[in-house]
BAFI-3210 file (N, C-alpha, C; in Angstrom, 3 decimals, decimal comma, padded with zeros to 6 digits):
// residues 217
n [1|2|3|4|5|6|7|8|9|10|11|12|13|14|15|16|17|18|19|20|21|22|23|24|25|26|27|28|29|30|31|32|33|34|35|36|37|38|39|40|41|42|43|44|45|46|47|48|49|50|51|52|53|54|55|56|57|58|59|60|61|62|63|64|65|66|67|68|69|70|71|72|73|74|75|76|77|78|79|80|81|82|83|84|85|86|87|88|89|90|91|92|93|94|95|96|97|98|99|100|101|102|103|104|105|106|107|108|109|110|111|112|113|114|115|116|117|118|119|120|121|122|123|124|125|126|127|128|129|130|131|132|133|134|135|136|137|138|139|140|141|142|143|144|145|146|147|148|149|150|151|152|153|154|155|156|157|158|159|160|161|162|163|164|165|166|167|168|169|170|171|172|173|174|175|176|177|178|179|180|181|182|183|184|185|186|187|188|189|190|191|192|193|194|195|196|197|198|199|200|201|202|203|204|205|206|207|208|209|210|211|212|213|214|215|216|217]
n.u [-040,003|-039,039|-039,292|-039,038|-038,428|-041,047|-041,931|-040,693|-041,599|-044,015|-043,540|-042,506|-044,634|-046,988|-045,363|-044,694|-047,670|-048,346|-046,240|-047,070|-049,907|-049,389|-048,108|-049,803|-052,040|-050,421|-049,952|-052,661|-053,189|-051,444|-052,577|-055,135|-057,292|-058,950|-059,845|-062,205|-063,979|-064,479|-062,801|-060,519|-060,903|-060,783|-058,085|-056,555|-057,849|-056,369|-053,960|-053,041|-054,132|-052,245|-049,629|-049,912|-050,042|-047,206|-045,849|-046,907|-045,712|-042,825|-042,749|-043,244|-040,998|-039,260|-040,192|-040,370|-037,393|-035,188|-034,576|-031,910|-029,064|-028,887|-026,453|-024,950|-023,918|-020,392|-019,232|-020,019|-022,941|-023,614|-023,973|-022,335|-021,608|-020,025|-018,470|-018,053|-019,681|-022,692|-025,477|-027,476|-026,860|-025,906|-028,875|-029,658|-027,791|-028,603|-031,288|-030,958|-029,904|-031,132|-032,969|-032,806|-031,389|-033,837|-035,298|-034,338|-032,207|-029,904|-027,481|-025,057|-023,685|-021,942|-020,626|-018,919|-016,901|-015,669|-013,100|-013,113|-014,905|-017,688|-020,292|-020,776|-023,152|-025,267|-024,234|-020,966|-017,495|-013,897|-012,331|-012,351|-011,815|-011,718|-010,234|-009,146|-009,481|-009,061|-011,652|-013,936|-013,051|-013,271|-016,002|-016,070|-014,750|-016,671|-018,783|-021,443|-022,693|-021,942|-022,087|-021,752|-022,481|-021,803|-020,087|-017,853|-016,222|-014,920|-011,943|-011,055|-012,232|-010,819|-010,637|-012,104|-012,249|-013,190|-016,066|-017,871|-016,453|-017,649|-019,098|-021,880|-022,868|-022,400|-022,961|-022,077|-022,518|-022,525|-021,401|-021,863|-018,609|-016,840|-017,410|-018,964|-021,481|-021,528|-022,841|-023,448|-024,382|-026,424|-026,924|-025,813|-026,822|-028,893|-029,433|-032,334|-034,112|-035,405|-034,759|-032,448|-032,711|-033,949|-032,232|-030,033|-031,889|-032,331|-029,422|-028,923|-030,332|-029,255|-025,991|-027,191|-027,184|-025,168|-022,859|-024,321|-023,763|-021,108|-020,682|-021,424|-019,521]
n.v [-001,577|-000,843|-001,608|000,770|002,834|003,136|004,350|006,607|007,817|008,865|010,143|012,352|013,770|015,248|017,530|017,833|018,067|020,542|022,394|021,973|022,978|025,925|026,777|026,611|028,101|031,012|031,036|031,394|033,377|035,074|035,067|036,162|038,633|040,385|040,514|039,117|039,680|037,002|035,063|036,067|035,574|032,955|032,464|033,508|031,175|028,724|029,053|029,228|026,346|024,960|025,429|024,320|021,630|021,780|022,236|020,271|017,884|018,762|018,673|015,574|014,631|014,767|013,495|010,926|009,534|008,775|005,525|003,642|003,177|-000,279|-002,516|-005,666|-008,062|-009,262|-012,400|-015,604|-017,643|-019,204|-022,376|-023,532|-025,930|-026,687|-029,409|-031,491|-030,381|-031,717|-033,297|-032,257|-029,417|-028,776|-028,322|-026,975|-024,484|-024,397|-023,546|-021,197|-019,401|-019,489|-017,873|-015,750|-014,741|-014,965|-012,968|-010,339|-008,010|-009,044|-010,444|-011,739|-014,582|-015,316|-017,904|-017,757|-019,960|-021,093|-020,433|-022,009|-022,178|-022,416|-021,753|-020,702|-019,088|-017,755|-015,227|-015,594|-015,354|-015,557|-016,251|-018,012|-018,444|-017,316|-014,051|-012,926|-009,996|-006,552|-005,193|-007,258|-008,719|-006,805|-007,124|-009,631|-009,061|-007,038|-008,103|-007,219|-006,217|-004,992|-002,422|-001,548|000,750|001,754|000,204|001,195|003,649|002,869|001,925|-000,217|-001,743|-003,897|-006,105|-007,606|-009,352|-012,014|-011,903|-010,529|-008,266|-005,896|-005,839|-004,014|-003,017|-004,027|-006,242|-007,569|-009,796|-011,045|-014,125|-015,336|-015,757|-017,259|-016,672|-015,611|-014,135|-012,720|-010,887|-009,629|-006,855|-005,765|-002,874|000,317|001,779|-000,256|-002,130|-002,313|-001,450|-003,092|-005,792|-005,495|-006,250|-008,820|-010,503|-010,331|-011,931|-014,456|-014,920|-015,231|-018,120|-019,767|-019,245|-020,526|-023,271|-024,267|-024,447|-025,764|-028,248|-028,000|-028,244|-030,832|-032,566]
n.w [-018,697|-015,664|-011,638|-010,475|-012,457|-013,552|-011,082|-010,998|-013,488|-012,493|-010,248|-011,474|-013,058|-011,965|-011,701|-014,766|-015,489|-014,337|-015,178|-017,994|-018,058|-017,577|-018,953|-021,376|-020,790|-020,594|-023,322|-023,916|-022,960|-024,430|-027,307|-026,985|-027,965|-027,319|-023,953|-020,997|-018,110|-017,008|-018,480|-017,692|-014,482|-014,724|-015,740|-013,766|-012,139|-013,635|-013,278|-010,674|-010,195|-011,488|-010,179|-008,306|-008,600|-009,611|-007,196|-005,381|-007,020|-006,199|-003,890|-003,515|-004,682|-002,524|-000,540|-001,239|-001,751|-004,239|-005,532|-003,763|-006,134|-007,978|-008,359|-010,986|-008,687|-009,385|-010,847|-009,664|-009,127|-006,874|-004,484|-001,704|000,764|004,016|004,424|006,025|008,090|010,413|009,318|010,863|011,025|008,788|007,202|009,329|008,256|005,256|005,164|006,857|005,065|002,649|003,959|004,399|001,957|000,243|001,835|002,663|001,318|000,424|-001,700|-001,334|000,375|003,453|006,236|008,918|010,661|013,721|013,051|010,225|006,966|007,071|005,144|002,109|-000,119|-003,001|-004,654|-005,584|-004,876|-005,991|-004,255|-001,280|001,116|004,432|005,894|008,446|009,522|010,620|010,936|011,210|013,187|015,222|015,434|016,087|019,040|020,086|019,852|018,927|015,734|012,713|010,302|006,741|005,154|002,699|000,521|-000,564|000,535|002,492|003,509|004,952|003,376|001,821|003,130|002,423|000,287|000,130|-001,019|-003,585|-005,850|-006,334|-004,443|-002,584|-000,310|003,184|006,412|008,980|011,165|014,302|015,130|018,413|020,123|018,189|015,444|012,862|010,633|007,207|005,337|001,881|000,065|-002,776|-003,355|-002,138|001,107|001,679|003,648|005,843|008,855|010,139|008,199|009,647|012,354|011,709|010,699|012,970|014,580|013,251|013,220|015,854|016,407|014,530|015,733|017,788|017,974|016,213|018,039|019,572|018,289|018,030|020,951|021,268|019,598]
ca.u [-039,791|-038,891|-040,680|-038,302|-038,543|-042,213|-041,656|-039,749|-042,335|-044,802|-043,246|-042,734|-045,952|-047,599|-044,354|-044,717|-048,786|-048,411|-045,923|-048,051|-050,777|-049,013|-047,662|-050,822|-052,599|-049,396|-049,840|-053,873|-053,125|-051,226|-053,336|-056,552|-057,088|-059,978|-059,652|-063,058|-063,610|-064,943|-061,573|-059,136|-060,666|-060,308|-056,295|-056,220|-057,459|-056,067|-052,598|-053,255|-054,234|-050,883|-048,781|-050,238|-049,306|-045,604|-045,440|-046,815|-044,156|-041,767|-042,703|-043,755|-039,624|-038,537|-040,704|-039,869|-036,298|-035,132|-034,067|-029,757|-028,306|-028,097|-025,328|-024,927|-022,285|-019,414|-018,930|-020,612|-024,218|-023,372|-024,175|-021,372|-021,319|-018,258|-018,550|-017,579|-020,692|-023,693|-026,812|-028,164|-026,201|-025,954|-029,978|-030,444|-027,392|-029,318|-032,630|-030,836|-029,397|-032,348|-034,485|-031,500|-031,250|-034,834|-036,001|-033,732|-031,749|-028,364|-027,044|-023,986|-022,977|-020,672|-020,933|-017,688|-017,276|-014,606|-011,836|-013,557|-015,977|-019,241|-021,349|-021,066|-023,979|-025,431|-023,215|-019,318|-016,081|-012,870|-011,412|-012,933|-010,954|-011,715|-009,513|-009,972|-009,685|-009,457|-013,756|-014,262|-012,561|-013,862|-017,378|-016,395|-014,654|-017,849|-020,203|-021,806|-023,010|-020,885|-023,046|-020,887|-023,303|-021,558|-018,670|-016,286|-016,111|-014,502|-010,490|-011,278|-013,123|-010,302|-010,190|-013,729|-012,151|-013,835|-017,051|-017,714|-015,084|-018,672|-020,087|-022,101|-023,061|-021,976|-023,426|-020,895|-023,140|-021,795|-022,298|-021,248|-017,399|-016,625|-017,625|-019,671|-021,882|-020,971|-023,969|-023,420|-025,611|-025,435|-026,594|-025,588|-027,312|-030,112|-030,471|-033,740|-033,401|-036,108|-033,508|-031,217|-033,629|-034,163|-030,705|-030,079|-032,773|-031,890|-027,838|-029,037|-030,789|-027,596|-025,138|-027,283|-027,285|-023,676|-022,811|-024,617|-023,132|-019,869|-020,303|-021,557|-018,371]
ca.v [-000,548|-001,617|-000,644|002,093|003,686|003,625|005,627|008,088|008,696|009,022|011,155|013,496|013,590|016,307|018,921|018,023|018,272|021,836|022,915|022,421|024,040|027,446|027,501|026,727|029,754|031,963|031,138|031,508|035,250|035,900|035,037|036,466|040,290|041,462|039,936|039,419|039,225|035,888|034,564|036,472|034,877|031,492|032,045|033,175|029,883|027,702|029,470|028,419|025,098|024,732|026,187|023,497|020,597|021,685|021,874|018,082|017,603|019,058|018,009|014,434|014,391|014,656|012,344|009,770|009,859|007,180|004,109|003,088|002,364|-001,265|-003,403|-006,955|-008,372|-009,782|-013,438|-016,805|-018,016|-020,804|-023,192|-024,676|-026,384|-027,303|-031,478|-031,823|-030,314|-032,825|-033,277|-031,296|-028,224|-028,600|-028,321|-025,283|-023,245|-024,077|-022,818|-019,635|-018,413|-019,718|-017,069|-014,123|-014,431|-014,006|-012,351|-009,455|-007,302|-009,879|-011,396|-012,998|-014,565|-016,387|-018,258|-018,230|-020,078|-021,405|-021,044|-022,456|-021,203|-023,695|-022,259|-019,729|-019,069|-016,651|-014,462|-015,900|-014,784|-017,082|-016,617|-019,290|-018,559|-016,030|-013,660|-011,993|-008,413|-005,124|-005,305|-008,511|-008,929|-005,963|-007,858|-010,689|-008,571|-006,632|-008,760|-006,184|-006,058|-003,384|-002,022|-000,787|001,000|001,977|-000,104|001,688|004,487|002,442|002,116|-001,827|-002,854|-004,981|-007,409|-008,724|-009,760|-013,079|-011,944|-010,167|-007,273|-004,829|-005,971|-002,207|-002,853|-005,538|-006,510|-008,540|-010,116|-012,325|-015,361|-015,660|-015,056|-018,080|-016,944|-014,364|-013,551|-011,648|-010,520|-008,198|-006,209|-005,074|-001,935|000,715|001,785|-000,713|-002,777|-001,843|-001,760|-004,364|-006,012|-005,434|-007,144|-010,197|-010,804|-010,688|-013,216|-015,581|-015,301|-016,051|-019,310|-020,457|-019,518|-021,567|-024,533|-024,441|-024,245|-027,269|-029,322|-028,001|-029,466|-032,329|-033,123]
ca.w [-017,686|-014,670|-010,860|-010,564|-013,638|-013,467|-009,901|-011,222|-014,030|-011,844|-009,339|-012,425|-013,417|-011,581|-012,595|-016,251|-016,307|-014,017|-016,090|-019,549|-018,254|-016,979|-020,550|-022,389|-020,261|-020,894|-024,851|-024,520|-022,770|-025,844|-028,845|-027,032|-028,485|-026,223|-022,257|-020,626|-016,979|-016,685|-018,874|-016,818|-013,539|-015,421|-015,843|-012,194|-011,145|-013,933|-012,723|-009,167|-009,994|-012,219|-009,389|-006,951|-009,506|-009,915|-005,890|-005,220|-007,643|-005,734|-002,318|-003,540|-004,883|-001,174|000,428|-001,703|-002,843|-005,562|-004,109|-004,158|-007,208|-007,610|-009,728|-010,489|-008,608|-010,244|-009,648|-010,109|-008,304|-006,174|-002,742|-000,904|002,408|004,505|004,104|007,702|009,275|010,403|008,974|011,549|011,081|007,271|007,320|009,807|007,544|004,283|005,922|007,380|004,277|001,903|004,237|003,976|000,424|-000,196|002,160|002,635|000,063|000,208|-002,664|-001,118|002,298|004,022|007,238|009,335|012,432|014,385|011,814|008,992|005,892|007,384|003,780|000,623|-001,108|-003,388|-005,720|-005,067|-004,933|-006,024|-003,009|-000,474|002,487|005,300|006,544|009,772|009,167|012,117|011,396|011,797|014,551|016,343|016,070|017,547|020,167|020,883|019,834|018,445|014,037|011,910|008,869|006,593|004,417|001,213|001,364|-001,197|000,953|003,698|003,739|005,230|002,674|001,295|004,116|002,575|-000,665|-000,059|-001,745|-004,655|-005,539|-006,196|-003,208|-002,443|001,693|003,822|007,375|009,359|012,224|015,089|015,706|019,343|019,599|017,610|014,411|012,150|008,952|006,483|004,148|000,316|-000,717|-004,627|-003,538|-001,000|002,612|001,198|004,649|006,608|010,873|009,975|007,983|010,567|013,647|011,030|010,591|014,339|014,784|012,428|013,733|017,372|016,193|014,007|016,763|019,009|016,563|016,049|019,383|020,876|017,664|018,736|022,212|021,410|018,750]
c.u [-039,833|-039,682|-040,281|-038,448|-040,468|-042,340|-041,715|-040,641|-043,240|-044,723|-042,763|-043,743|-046,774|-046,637|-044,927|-046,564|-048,988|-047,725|-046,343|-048,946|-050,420|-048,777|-048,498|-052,188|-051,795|-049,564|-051,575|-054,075|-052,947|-051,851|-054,958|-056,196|-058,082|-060,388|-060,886|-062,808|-063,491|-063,595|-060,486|-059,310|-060,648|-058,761|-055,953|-056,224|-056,685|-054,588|-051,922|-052,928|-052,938|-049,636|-048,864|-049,596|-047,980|-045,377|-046,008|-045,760|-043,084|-041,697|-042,841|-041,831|-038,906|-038,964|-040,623|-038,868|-036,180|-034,046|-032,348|-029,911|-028,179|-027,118|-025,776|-023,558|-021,676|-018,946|-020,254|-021,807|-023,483|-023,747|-023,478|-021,640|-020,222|-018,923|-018,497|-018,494|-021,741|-024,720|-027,650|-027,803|-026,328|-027,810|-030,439|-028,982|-028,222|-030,902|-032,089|-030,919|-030,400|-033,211|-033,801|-031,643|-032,728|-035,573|-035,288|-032,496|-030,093|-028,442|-025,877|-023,614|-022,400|-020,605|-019,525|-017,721|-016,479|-013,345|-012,280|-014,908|-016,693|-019,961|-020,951|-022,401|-024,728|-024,865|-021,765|-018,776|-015,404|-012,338|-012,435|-012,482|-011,308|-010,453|-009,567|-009,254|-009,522|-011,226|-014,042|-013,977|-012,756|-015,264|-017,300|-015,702|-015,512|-018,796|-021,566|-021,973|-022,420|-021,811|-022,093|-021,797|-023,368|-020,239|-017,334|-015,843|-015,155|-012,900|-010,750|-011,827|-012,213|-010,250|-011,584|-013,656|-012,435|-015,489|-016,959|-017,095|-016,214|-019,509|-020,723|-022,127|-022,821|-022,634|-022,265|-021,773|-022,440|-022,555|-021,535|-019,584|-016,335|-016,344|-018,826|-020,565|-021,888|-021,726|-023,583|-024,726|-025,175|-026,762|-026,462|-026,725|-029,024|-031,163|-031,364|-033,345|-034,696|-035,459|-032,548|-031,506|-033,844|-033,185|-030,221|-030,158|-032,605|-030,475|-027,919|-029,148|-029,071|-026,727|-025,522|-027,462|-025,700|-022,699|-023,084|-023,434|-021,313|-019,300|-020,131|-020,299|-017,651]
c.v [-001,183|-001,041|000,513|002,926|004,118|004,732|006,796|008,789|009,254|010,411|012,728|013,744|014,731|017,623|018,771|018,504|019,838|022,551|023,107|023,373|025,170|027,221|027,470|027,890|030,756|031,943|031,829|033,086|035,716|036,037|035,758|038,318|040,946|040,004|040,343|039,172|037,608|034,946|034,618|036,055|033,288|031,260|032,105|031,495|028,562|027,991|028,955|027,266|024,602|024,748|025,256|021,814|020,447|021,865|020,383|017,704|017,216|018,212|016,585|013,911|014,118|013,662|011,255|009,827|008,302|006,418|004,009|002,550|000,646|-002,177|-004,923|-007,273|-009,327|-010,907|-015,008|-017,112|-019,497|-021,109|-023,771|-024,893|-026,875|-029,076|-031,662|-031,673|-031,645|-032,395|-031,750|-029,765|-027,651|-027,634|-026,785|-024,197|-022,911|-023,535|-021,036|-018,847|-018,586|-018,320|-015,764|-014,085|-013,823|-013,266|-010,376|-008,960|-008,150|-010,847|-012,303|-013,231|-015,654|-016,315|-018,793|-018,485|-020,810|-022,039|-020,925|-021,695|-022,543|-022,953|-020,691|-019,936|-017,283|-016,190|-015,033|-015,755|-015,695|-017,027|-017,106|-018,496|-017,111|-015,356|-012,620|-011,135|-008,024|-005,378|-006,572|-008,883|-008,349|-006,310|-008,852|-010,387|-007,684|-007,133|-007,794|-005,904|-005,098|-003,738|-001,259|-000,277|001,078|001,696|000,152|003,180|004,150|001,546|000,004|-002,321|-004,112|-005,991|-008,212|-009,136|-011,108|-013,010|-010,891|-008,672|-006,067|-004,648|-003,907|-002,521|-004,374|-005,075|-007,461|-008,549|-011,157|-013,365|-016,306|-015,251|-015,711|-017,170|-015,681|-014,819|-012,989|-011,759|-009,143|-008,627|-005,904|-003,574|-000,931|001,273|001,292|-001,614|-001,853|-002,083|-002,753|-005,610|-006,641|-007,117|-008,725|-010,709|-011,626|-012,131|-014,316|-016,171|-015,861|-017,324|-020,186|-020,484|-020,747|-023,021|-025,194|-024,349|-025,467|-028,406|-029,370|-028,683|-030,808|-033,235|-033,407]
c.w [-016,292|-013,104|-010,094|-011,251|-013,725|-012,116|-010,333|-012,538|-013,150|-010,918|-010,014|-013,221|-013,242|-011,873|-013,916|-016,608|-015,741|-014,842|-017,674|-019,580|-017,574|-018,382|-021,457|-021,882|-020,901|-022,728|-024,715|-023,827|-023,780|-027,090|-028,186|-026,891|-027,453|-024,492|-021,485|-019,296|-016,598|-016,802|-018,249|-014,894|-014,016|-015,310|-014,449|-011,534|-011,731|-013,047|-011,311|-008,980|-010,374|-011,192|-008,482|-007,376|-009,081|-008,034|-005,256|-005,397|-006,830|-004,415|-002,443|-004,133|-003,685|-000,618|-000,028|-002,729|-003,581|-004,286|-004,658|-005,643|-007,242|-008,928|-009,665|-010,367|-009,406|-009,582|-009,876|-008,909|-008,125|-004,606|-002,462|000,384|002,800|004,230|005,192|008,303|009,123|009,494|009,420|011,462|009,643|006,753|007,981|008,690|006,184|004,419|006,061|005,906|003,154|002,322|004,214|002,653|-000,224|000,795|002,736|001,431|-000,231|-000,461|-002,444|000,023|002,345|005,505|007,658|010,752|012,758|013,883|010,677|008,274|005,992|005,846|003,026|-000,218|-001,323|-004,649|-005,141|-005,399|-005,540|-005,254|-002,096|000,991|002,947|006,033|007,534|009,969|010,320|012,042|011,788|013,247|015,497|016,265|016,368|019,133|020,901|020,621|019,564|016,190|013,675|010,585|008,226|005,325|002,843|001,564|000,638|-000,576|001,937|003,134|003,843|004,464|002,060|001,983|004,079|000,637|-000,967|-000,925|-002,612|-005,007|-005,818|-005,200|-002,874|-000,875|001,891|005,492|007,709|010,944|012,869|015,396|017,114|018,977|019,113|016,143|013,412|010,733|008,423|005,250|003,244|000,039|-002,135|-004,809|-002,095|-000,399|001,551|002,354|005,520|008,105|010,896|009,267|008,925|011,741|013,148|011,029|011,442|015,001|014,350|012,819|014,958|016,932|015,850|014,925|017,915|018,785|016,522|017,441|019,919|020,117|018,078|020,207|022,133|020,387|019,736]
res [x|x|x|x|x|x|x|x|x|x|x|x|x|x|x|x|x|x|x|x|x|x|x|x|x|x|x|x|x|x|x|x|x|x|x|x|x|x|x|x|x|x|x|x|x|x|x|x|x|x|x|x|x|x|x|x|x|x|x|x|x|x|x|x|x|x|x|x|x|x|x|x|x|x|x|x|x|x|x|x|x|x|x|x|x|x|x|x|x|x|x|x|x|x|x|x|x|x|x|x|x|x|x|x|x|x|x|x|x|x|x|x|x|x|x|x|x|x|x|x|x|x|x|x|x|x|x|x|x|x|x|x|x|x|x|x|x|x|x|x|x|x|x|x|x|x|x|x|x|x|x|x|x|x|x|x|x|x|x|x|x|x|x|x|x|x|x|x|x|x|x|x|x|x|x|x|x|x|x|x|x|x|x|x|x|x|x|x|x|x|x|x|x|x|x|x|x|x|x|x|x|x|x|x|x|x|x|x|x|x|x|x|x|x|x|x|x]
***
């Protein structure tokens, strides 16, 4: 059982034990032939108590809804690096995406930057090659992250047929107006605005990484 499924018993838990005992009162009304007082303020309060159960229940269903669906994407686990970058560059991308992969809900990314696919790793596509899309391109023209939350809902999603064809959410963060990241999720609106801020943080660094090495080439 997995730590979902245990949730979801759980969070049915208090319906199923309110609902037994309203029906094992409702049976012990019926089989009893002479109804004393003492008994009949007993069902009052078991009735109560039963009634208070199946509303936890209820209210404990809202406040914690079930988490996204998630799949496994379709598509081979792999680490590539471009061959061309330095040492130095090679080193801070396998760092970045080492701390994306586990530390936030993305199973596949791809690091694009001036032209070229600098690293794949994760879950991968067979198509290699980036192609710069209307979204893409409107975050490196505002410099500005596009969340695309549930991304079969979205008309553009084909112009991200570089990673996996179930991909559920994608993040497409800039990296300066060179170049971008483009993080799947395998399941939908799963990133956090903690998430989000990590992301960010991590893309500043890299842009500013890739950037000096770019001067200095």
């Amino acid at each position: 059982m997995t730590k979902s499924d245990r949730d979801q018993v759980l969070r049915l838990l208090p319906i199923a034990v309110g609902g037994l005992g309203g029906c094992l009162l409702f049976v012990n009304r019926l089989l009893t032939p002479d109804l004393t007082d003492s008994q009949a303020r007993s069902d009052v309060l078991g009735v109560i108590l039963s009634a208070v159960l199946i509303l936890a229940g209820l209210l404990w269903q809202q406040v914690q809804p079930r988490l996204p669906e998630q799949v496994n994407l379709l598509g081979e686990e792999g680490f590539e690096l471009d061959s061309d970058v330095s040492d130095r560059v090679r080193t801070e991308l396998a760092w970045a995406s080492h701390l994306l992969l586990t530390n936030t809900v993305t199973r596949s990314l791809v690091v694009w930057y001036d032209g070229k696919v600098l690293l794949r790793r994760g879950i991968l596509s067979a198509k290699r090659e980036v192609t710069l899309g209307p979204i893409l391109q409107r975050v490196l023209d505002k410099q500005a992250p596009v969340y695309l939350v549930a991304l079969k809902t979205y008309p553009g999603r084909i112009e991200f047929d570089y990673l996996p064809e179930n991909t559920q959410g994608i993040i497409c963060q800039p990296l300066g107006k060179q170049g971008a990241m483009i993080l799947g999720a395998n399941a939908p609106r799963s990133y956090t605005r903690q998430d989000e801020a990590w992301i960010s943080a991590i893309a500043d660094k890299l842009e500013n990484t890739l950037r000096q090495a770019k001067d200095e080439g």
